[in-house]
Backbone as JSON Lines, residues from 0, in Angstrom:
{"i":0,"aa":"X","n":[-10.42,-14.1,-14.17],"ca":[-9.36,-14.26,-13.17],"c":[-9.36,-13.05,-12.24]}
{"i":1,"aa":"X","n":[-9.2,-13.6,-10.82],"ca":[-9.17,-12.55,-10.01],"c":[-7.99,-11.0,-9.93]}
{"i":2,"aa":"X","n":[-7.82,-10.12,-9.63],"ca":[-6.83,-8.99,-9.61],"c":[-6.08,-9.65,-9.2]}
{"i":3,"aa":"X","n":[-4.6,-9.11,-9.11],"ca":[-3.7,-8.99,-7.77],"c":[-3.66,-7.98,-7.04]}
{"i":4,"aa":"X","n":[-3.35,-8.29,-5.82],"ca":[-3.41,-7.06,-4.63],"c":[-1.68,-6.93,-4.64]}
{"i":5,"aa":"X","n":[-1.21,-5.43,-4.7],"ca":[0.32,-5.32,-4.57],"c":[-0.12,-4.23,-3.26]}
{"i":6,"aa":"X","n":[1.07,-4.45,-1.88],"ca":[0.55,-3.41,-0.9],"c":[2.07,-2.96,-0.39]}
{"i":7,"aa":"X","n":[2.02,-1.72,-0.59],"ca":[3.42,-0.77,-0.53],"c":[3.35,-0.65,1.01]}
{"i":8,"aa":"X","n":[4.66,-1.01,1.49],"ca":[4.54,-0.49,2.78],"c":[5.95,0.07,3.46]}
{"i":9,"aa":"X","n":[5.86,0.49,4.46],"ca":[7.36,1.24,5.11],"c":[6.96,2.25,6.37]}
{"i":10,"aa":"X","n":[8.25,2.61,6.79],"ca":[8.13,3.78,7.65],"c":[7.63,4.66,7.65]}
{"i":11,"aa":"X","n":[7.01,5.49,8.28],"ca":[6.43,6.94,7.71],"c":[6.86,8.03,7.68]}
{"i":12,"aa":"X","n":[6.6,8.69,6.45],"ca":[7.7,9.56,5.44],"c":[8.55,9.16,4.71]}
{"i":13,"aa":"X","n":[8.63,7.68,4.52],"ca":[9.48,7.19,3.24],"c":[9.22,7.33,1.92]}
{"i":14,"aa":"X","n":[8.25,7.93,1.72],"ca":[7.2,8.29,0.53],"c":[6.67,7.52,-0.12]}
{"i":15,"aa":"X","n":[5.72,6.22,0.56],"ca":[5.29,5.21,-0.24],"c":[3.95,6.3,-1.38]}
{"i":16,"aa":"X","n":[3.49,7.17,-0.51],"ca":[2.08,7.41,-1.19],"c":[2.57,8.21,-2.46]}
{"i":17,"aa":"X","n":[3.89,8.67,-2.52],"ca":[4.63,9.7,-3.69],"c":[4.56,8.63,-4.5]}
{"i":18,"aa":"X","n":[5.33,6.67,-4.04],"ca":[5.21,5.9,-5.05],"c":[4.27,5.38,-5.77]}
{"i":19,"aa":"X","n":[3.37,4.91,-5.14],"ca":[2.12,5.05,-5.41],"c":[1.54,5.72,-6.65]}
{"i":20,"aa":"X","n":[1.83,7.25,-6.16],"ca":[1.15,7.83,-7.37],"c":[1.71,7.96,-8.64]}
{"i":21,"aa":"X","n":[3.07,7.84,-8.49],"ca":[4.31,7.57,-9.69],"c":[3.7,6.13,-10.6]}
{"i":22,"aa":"X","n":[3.74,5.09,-9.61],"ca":[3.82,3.63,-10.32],"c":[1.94,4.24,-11.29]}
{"i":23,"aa":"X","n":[0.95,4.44,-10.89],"ca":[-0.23,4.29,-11.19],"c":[0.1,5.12,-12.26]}
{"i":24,"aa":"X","n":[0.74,6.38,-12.2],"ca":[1.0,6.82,-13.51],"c":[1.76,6.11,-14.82]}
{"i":25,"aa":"X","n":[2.37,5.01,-14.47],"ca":[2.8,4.27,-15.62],"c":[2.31,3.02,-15.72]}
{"i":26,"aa":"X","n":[1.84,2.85,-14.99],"ca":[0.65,0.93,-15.14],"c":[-0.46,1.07,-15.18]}
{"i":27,"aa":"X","n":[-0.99,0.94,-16.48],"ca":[-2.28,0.47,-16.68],"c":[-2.87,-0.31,-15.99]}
{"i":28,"aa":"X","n":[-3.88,-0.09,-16.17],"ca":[-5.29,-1.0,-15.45],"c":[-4.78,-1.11,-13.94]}
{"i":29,"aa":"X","n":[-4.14,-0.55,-13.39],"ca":[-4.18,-0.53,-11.98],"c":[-4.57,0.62,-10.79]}
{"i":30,"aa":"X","n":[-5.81,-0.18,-10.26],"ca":[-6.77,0.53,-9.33],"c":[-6.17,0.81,-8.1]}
{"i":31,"aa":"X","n":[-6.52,1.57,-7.21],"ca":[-6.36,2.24,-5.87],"c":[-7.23,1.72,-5.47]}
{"i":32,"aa":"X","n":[-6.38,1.32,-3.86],"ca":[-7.66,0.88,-2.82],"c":[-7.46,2.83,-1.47]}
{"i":33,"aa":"X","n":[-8.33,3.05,-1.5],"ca":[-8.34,4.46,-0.52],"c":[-8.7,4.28,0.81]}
{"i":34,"aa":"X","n":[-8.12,4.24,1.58],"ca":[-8.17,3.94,3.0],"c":[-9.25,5.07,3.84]}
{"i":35,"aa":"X","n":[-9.73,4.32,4.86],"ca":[-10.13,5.05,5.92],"c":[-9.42,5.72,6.77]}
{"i":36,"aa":"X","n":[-9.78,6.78,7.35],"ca":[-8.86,6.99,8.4],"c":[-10.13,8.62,9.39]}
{"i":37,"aa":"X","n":[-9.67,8.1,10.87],"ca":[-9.91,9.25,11.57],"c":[-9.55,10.54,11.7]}
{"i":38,"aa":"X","n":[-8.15,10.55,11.48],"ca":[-7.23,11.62,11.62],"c":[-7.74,13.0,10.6]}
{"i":39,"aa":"X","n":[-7.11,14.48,10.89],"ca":[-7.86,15.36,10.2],"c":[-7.12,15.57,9.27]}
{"i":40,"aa":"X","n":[-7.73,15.74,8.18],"ca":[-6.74,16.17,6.66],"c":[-5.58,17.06,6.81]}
{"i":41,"aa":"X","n":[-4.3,16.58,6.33],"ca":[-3.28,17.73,5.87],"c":[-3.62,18.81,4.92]}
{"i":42,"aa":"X","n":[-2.89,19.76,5.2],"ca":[-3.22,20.38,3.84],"c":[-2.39,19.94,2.75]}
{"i":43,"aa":"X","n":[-3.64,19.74,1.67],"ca":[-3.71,19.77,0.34],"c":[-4.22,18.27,-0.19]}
{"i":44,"aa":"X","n":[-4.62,17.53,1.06],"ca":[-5.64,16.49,1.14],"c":[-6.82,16.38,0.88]}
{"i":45,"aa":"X","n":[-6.78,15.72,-0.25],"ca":[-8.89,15.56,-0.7],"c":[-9.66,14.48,-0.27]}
{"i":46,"aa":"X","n":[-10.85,14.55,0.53],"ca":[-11.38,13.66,0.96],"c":[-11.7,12.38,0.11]}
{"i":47,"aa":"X","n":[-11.33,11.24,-0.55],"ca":[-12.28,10.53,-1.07],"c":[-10.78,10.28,-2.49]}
{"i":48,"aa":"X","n":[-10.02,10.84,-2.22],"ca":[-9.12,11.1,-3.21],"c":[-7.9,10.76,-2.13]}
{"i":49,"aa":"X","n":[-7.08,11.06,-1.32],"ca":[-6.42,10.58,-0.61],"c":[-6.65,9.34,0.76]}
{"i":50,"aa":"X","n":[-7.58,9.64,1.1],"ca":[-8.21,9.24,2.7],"c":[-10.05,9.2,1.82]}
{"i":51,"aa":"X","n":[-10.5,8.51,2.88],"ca":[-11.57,8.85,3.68],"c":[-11.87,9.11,4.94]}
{"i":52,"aa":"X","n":[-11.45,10.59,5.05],"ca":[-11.8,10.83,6.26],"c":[-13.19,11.0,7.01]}
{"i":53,"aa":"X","n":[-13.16,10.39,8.14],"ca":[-14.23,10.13,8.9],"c":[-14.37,10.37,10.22]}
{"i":54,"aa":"X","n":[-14.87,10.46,11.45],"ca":[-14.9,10.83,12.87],"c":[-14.59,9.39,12.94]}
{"i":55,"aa":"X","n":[-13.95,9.56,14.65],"ca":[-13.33,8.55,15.19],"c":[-14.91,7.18,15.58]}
{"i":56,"aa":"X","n":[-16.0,7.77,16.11],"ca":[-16.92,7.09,16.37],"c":[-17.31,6.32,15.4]}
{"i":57,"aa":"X","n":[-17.34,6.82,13.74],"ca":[-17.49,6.79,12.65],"c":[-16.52,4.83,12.13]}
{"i":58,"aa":"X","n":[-15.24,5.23,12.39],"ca":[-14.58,4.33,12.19],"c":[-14.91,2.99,13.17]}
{"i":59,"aa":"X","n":[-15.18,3.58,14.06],"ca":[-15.3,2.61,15.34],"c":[-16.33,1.76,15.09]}
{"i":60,"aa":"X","n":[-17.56,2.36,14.45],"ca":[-18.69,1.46,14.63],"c":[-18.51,0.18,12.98]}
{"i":61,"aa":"X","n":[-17.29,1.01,12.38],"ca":[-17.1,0.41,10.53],"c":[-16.16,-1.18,11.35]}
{"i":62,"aa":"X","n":[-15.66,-0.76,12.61],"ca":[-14.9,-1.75,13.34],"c":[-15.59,-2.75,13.25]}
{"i":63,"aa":"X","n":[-16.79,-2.46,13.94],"ca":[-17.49,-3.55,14.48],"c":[-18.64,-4.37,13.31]}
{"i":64,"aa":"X","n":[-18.66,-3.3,12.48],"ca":[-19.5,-4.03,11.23],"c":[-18.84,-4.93,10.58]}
{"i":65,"aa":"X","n":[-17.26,-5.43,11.11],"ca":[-16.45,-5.65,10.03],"c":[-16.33,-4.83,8.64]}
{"i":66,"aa":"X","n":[-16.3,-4.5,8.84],"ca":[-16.24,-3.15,7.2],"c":[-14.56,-3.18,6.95]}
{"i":67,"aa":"X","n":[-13.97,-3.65,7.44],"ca":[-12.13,-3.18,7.24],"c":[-11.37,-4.88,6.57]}
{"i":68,"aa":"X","n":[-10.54,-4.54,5.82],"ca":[-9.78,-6.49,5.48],"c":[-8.8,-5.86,6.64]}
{"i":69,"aa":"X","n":[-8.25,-4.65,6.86],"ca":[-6.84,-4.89,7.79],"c":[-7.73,-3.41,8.56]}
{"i":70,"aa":"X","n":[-7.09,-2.78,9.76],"ca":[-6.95,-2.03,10.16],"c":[-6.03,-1.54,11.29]}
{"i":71,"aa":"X","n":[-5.56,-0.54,11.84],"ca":[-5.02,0.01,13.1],"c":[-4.71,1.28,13.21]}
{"i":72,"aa":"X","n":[-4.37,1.04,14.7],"ca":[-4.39,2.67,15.35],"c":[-3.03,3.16,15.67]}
{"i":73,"aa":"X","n":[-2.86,4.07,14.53],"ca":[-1.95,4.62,14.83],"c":[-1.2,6.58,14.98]}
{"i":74,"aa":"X","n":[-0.71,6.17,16.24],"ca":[-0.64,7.75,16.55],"c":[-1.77,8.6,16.64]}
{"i":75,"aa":"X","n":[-2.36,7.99,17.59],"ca":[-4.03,7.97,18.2],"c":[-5.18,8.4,16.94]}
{"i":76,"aa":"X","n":[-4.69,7.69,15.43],"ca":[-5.6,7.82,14.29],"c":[-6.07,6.58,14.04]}
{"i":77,"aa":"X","n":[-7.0,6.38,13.6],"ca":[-7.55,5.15,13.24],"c":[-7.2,4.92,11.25]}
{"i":78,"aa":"X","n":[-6.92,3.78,11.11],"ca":[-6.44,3.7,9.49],"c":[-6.66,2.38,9.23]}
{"i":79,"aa":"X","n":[-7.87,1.83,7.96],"ca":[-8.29,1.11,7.7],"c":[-8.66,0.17,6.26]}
{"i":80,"aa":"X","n":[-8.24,-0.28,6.14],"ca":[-8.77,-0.59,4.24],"c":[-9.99,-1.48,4.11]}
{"i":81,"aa":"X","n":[-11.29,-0.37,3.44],"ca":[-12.18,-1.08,3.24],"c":[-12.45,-2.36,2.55]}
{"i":82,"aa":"X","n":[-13.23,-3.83,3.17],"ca":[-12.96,-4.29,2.55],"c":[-13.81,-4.75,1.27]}
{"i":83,"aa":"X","n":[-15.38,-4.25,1.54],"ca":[-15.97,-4.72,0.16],"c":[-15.33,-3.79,-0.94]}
{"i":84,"aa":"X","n":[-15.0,-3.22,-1.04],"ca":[-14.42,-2.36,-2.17],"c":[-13.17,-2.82,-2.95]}
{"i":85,"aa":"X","n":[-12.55,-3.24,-2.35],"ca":[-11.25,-4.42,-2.07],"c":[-11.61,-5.5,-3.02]}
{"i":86,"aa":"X","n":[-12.58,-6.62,-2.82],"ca":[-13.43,-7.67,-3.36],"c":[-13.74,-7.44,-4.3]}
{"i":87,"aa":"X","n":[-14.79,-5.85,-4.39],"ca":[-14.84,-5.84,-5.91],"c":[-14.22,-5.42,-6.89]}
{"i":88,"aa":"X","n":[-13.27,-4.64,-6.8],"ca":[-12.12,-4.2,-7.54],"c":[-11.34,-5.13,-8.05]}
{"i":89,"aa":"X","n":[-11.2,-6.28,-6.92],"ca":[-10.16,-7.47,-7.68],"c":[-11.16,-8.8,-8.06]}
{"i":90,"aa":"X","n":[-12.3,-8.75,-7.76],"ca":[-13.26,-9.5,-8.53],"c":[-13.57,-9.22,-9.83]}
{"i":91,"aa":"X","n":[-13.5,-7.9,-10.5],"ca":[-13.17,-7.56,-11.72],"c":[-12.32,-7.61,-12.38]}
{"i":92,"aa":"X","n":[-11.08,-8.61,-11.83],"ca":[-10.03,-8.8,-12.42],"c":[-8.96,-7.72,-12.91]}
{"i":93,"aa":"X","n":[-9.19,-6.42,-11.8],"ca":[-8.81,-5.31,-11.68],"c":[-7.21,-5.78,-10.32]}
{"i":94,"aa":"X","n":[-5.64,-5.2,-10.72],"ca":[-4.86,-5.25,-10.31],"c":[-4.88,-4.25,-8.9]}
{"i":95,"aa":"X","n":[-4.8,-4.33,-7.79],"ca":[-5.03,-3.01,-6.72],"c":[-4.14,-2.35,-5.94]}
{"i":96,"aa":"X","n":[-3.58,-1.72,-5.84],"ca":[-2.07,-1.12,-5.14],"c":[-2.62,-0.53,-4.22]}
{"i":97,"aa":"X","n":[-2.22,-0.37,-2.72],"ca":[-2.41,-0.1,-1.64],"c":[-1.02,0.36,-1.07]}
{"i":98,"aa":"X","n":[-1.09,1.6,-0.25],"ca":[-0.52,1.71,1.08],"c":[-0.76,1.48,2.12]}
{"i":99,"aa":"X","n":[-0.25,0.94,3.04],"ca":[-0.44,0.54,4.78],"c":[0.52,0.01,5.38]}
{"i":100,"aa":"X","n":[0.72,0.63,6.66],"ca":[1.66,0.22,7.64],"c":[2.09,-1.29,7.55]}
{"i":101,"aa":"X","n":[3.36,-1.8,8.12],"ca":[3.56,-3.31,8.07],"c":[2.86,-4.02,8.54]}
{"i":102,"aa":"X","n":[2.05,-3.91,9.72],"ca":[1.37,-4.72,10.4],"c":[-0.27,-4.84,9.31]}
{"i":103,"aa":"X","n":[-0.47,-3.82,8.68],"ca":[-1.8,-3.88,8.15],"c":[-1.5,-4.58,6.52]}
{"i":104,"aa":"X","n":[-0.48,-4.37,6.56],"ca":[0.42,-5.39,5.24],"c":[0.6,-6.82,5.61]}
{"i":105,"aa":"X","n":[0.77,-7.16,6.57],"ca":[0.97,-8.83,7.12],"c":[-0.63,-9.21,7.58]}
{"i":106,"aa":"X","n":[-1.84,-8.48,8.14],"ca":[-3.03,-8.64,8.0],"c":[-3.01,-8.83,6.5]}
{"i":107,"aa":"X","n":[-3.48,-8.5,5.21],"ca":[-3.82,-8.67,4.42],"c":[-3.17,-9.82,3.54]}
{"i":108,"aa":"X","n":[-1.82,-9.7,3.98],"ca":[-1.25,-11.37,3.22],"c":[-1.91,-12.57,4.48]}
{"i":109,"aa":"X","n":[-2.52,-12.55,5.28],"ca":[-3.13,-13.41,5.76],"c":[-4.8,-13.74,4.81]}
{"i":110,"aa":"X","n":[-5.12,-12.26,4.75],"ca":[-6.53,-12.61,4.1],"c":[-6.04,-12.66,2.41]}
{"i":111,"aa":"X","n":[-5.26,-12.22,2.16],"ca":[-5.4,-12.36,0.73],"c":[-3.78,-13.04,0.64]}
{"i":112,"aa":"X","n":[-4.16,-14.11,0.34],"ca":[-2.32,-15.17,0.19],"c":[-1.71,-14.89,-0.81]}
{"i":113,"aa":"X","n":[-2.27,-14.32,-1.91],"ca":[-1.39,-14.21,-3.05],"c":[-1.11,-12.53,-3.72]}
{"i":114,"aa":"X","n":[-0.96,-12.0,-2.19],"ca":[-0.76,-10.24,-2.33],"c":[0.83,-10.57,-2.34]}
{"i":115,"aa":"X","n":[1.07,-9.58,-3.11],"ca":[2.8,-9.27,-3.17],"c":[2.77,-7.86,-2.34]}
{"i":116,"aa":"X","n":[3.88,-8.26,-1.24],"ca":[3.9,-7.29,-0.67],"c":[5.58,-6.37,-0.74]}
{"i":117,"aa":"X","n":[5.65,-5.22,-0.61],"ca":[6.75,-4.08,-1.38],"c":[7.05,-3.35,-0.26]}
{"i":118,"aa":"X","n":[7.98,-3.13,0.47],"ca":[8.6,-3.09,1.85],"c":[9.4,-1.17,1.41]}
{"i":119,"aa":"X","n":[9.7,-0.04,1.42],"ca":[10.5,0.51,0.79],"c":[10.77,1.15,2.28]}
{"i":120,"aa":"X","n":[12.17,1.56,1.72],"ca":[12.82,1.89,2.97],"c":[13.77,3.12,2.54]}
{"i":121,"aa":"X","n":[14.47,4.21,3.2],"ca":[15.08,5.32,3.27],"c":[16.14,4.82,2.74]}
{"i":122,"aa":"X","n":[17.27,5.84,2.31],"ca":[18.41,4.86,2.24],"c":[19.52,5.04,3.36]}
{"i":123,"aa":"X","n":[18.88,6.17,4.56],"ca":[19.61,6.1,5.51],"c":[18.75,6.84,6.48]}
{"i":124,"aa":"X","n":[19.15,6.45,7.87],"ca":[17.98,6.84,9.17],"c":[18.43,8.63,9.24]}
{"i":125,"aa":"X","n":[18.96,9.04,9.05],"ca":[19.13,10.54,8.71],"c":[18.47,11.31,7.89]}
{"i":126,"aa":"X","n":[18.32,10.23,6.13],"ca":[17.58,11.01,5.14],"c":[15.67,11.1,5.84]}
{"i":127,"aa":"X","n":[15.87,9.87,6.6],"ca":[14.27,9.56,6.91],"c":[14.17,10.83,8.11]}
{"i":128,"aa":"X","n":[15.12,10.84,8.79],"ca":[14.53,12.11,9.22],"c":[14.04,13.39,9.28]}
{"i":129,"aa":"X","n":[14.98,14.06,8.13],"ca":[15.17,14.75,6.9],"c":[13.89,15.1,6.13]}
{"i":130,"aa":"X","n":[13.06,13.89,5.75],"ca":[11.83,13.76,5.0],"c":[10.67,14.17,6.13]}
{"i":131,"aa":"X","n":[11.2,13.58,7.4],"ca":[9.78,13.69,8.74],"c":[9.91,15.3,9.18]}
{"i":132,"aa":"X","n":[10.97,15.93,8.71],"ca":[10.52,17.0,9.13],"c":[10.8,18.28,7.48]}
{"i":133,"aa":"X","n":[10.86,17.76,7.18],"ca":[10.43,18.89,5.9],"c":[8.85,18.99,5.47]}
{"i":134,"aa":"X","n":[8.48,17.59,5.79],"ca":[6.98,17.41,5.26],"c":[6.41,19.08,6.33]}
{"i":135,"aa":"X","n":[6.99,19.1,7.57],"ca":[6.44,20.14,8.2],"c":[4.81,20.17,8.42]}
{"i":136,"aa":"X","n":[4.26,19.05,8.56],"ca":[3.22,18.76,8.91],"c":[2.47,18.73,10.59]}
{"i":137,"aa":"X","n":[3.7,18.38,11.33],"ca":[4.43,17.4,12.94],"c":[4.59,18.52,13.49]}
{"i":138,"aa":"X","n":[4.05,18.0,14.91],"ca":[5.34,19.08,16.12],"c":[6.45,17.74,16.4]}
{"i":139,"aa":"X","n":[7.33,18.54,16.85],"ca":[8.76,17.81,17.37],"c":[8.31,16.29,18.39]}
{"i":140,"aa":"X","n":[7.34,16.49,19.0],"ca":[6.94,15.5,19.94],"c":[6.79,14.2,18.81]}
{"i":141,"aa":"X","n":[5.8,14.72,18.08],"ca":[5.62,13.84,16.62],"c":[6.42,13.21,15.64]}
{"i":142,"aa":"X","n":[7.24,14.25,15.36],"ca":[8.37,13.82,14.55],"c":[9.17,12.77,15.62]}
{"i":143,"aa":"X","n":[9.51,12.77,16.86],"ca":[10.31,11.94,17.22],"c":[9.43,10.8,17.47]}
{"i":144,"aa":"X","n":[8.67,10.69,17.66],"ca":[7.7,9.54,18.38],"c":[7.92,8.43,16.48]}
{"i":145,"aa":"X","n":[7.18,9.17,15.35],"ca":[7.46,8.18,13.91],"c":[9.08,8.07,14.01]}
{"i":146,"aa":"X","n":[9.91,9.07,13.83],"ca":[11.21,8.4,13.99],"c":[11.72,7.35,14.7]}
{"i":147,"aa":"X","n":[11.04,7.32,16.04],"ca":[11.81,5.96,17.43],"c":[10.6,4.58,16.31]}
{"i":148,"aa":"X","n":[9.38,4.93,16.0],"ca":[8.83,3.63,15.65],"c":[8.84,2.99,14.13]}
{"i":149,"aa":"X","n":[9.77,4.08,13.33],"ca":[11.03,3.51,12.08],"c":[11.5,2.92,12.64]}
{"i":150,"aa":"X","n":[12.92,2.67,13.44],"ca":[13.66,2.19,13.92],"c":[13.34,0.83,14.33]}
{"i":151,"aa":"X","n":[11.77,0.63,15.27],"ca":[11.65,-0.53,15.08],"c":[10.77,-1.22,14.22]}
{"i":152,"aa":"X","n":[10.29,-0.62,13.03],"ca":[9.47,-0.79,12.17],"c":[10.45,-1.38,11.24]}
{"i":153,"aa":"X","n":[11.73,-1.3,10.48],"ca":[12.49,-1.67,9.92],"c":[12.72,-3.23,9.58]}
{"i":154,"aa":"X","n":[12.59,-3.8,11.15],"ca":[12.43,-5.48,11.1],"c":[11.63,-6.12,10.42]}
{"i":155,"aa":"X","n":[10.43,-5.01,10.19],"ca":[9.3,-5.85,9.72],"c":[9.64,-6.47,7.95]}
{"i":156,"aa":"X","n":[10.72,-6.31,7.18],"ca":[10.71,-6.16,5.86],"c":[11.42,-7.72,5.58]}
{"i":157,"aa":"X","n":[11.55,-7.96,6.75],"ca":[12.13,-9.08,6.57],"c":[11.07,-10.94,6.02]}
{"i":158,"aa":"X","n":[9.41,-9.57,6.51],"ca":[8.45,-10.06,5.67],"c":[7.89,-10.6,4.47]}
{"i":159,"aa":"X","n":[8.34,-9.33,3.99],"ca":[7.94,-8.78,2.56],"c":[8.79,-9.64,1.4]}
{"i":160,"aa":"X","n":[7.87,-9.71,0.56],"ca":[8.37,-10.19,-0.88],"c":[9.62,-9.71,-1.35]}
{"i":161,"aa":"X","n":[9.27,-8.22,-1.5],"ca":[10.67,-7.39,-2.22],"c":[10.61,-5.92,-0.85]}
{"i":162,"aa":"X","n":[12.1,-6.04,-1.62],"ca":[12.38,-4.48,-0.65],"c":[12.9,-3.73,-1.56]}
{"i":163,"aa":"X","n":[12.94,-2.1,-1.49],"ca":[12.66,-0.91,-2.17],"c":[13.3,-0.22,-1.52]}
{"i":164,"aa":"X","n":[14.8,0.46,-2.09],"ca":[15.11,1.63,-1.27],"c":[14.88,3.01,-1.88]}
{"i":165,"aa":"X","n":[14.34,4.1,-1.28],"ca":[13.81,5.04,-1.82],"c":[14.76,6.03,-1.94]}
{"i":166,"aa":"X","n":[15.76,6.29,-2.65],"ca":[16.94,7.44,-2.38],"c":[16.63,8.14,-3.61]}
{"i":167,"aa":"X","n":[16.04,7.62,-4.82],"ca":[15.97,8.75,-5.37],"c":[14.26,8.29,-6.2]}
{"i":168,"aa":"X","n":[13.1,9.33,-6.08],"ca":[11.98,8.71,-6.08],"c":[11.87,8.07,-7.65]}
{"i":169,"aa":"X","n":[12.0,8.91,-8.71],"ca":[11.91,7.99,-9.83],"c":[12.63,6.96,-9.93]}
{"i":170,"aa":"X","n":[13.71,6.92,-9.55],"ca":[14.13,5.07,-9.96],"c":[13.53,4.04,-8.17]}
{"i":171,"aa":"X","n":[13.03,4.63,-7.29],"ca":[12.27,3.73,-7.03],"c":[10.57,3.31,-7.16]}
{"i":172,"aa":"X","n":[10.01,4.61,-8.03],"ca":[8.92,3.94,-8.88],"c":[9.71,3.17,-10.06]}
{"i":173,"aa":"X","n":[10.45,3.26,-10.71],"ca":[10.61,2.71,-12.09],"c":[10.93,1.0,-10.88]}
{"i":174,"aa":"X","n":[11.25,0.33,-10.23],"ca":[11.79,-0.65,-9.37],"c":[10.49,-1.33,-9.04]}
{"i":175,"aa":"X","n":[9.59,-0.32,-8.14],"ca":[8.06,-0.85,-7.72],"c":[6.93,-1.22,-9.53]}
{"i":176,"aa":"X","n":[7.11,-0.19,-10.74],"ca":[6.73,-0.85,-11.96],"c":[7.39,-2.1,-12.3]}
{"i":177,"aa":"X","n":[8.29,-2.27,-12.18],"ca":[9.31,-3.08,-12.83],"c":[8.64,-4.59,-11.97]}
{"i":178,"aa":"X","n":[8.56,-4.48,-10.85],"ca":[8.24,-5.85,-9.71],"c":[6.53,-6.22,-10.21]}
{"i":179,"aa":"X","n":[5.7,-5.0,-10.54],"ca":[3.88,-5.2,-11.19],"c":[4.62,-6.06,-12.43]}
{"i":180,"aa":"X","n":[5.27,-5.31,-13.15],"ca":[4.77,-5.63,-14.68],"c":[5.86,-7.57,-14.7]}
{"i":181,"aa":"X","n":[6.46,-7.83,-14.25],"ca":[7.23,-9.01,-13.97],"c":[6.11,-10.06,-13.17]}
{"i":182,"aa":"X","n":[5.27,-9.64,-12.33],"ca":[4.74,-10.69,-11.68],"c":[3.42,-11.07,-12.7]}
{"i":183,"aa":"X","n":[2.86,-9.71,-13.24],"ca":[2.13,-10.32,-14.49],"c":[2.56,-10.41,-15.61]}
{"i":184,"aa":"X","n":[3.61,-10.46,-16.12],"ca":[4.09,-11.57,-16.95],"c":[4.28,-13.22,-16.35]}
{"i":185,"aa":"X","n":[4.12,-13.25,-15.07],"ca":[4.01,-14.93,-14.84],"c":[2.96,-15.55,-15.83]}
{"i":186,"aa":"X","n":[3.49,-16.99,-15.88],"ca":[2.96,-17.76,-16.71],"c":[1.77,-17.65,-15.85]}
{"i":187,"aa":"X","n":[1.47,-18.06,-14.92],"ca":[0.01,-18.6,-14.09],"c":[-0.86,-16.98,-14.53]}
{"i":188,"aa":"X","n":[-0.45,-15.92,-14.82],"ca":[-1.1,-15.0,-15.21],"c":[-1.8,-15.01,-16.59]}
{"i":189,"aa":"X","n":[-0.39,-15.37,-16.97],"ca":[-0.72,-14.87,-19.43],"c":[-1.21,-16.58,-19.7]}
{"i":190,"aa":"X","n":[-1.21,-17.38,-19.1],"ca":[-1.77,-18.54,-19.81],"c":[-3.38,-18.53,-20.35]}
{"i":191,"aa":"X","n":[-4.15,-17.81,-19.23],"ca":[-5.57,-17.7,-19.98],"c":[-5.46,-17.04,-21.49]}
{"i":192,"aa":"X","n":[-4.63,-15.8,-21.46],"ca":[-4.47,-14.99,-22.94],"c":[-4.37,-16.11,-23.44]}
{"i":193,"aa":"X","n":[-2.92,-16.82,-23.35],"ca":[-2.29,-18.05,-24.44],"c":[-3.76,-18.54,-24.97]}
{"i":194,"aa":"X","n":[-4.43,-19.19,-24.36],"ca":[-5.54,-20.37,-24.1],"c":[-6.33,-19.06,-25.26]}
{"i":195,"aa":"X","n":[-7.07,-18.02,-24.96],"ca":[-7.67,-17.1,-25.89],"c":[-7.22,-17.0,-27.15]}
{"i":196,"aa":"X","n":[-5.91,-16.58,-27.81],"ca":[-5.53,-16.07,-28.77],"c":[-5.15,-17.13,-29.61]}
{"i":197,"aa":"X","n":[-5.12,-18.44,-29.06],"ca":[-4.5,-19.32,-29.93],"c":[-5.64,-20.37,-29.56]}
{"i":198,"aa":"X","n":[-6.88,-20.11,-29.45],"ca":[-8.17,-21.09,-29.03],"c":[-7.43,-22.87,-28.96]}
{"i":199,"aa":"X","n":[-6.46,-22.67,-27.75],"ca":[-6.0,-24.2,-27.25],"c":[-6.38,-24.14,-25.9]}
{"i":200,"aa":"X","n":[-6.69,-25.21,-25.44],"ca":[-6.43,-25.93,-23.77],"c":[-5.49,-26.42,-23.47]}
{"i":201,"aa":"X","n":[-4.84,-25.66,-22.18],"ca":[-3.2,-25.58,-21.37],"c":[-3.59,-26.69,-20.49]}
{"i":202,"aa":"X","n":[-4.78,-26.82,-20.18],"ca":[-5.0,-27.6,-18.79],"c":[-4.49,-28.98,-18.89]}
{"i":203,"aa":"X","n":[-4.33,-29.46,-17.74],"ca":[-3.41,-31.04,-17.72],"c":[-4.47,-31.91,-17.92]}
């Protein structure tokens, strides 16, 4: 049976990638998909471990190879999720958690129909600002430019499967585990086990 694809998404600086690394610390068997991207490392960013970072020409030509299931440009960076890597991860019947913007989250529930997608949001447009500038990463031009495109990024959740408010980070990883470990407990999931452990046929 194929993986499931779960793809975290939100504003930026809501701390999906903090959730991310929370949920993977308590769910087994669940793989990372590692994105492309142009943009130059933050500090304390490892190539190949956070990003793959790459030159902009670099990405451009991965454009045209089709090499990406979703991609876009944002805040003149290029950000992409490879997609043979994608295929084979959940062709191994490997579960895959992803971060990406909403729009690269509604690309991928187009290519992949049975991604659950996880929307998380601030618990107020103040704390999110709060977060955009402590990261201290930004000049001010920056910080306001992701702040005005929260604001209209917000609509997009009205997408998404589930929504996630992030006010305090462990109980919204324990919320994003809680939504993995519930969707594989679906029957359409544990019936092959059933069918294994008790050598019967479920099929109609």
């Amino acid at each position: 049976m194929a993986g499931q694809l779960y793809v975290i998404s939100g504003p930026s600086g809501v701390g999906k990638s903090t959730i991310v690394r929370g949920v993977r610390g308590r769910v087994k068997g669940l793989a990372y998909s590692i994105s492309y991207t142009s943009r130059k490392p933050r500090e304390g960013e490892v190539d190949g471990v956070d990003y793959h970072f790459v030159e902009r020409d670099t990405f451009e030509t991965m454009i045209q190879e089709s090499a990406f299931a979703e991609w876009a440009e944002v805040y003149d960076a290029f950000y992409g999720t490879p997609l043979d890597g994608l295929k084979a991860q959940m062709s191994q019947g490997l579960d895959v958690i992803l971060d990406v913007d909403g729009q690269g989250a509604e690309n991928l529930k187009k290519r992949f129909k049975e991604s659950i997608l996880i929307y998380v949001l601030p618990p107020s447009l103040e704390t999110l600002e709060e977060r955009l500038r402590r990261r201290g990463t930004d000049e001010e031009e920056v910080i306001r430019a992701r702040f005005e495109k929260a604001l209209r990024e917000i609509k997009r959740c009205l997408y998404f499967d589930y929504i996630v408010f992030n006010e305090n980070i462990d109980k919204a990883v324990e919320e994003v585990t809680s939504i993995i470990l519930s969707v594989r407990a679906r029957r359409s999931k544990q019936l092959p086990m059933v069918e294994k452990i008790f050598s019967v046929s479920l099929s109609s």
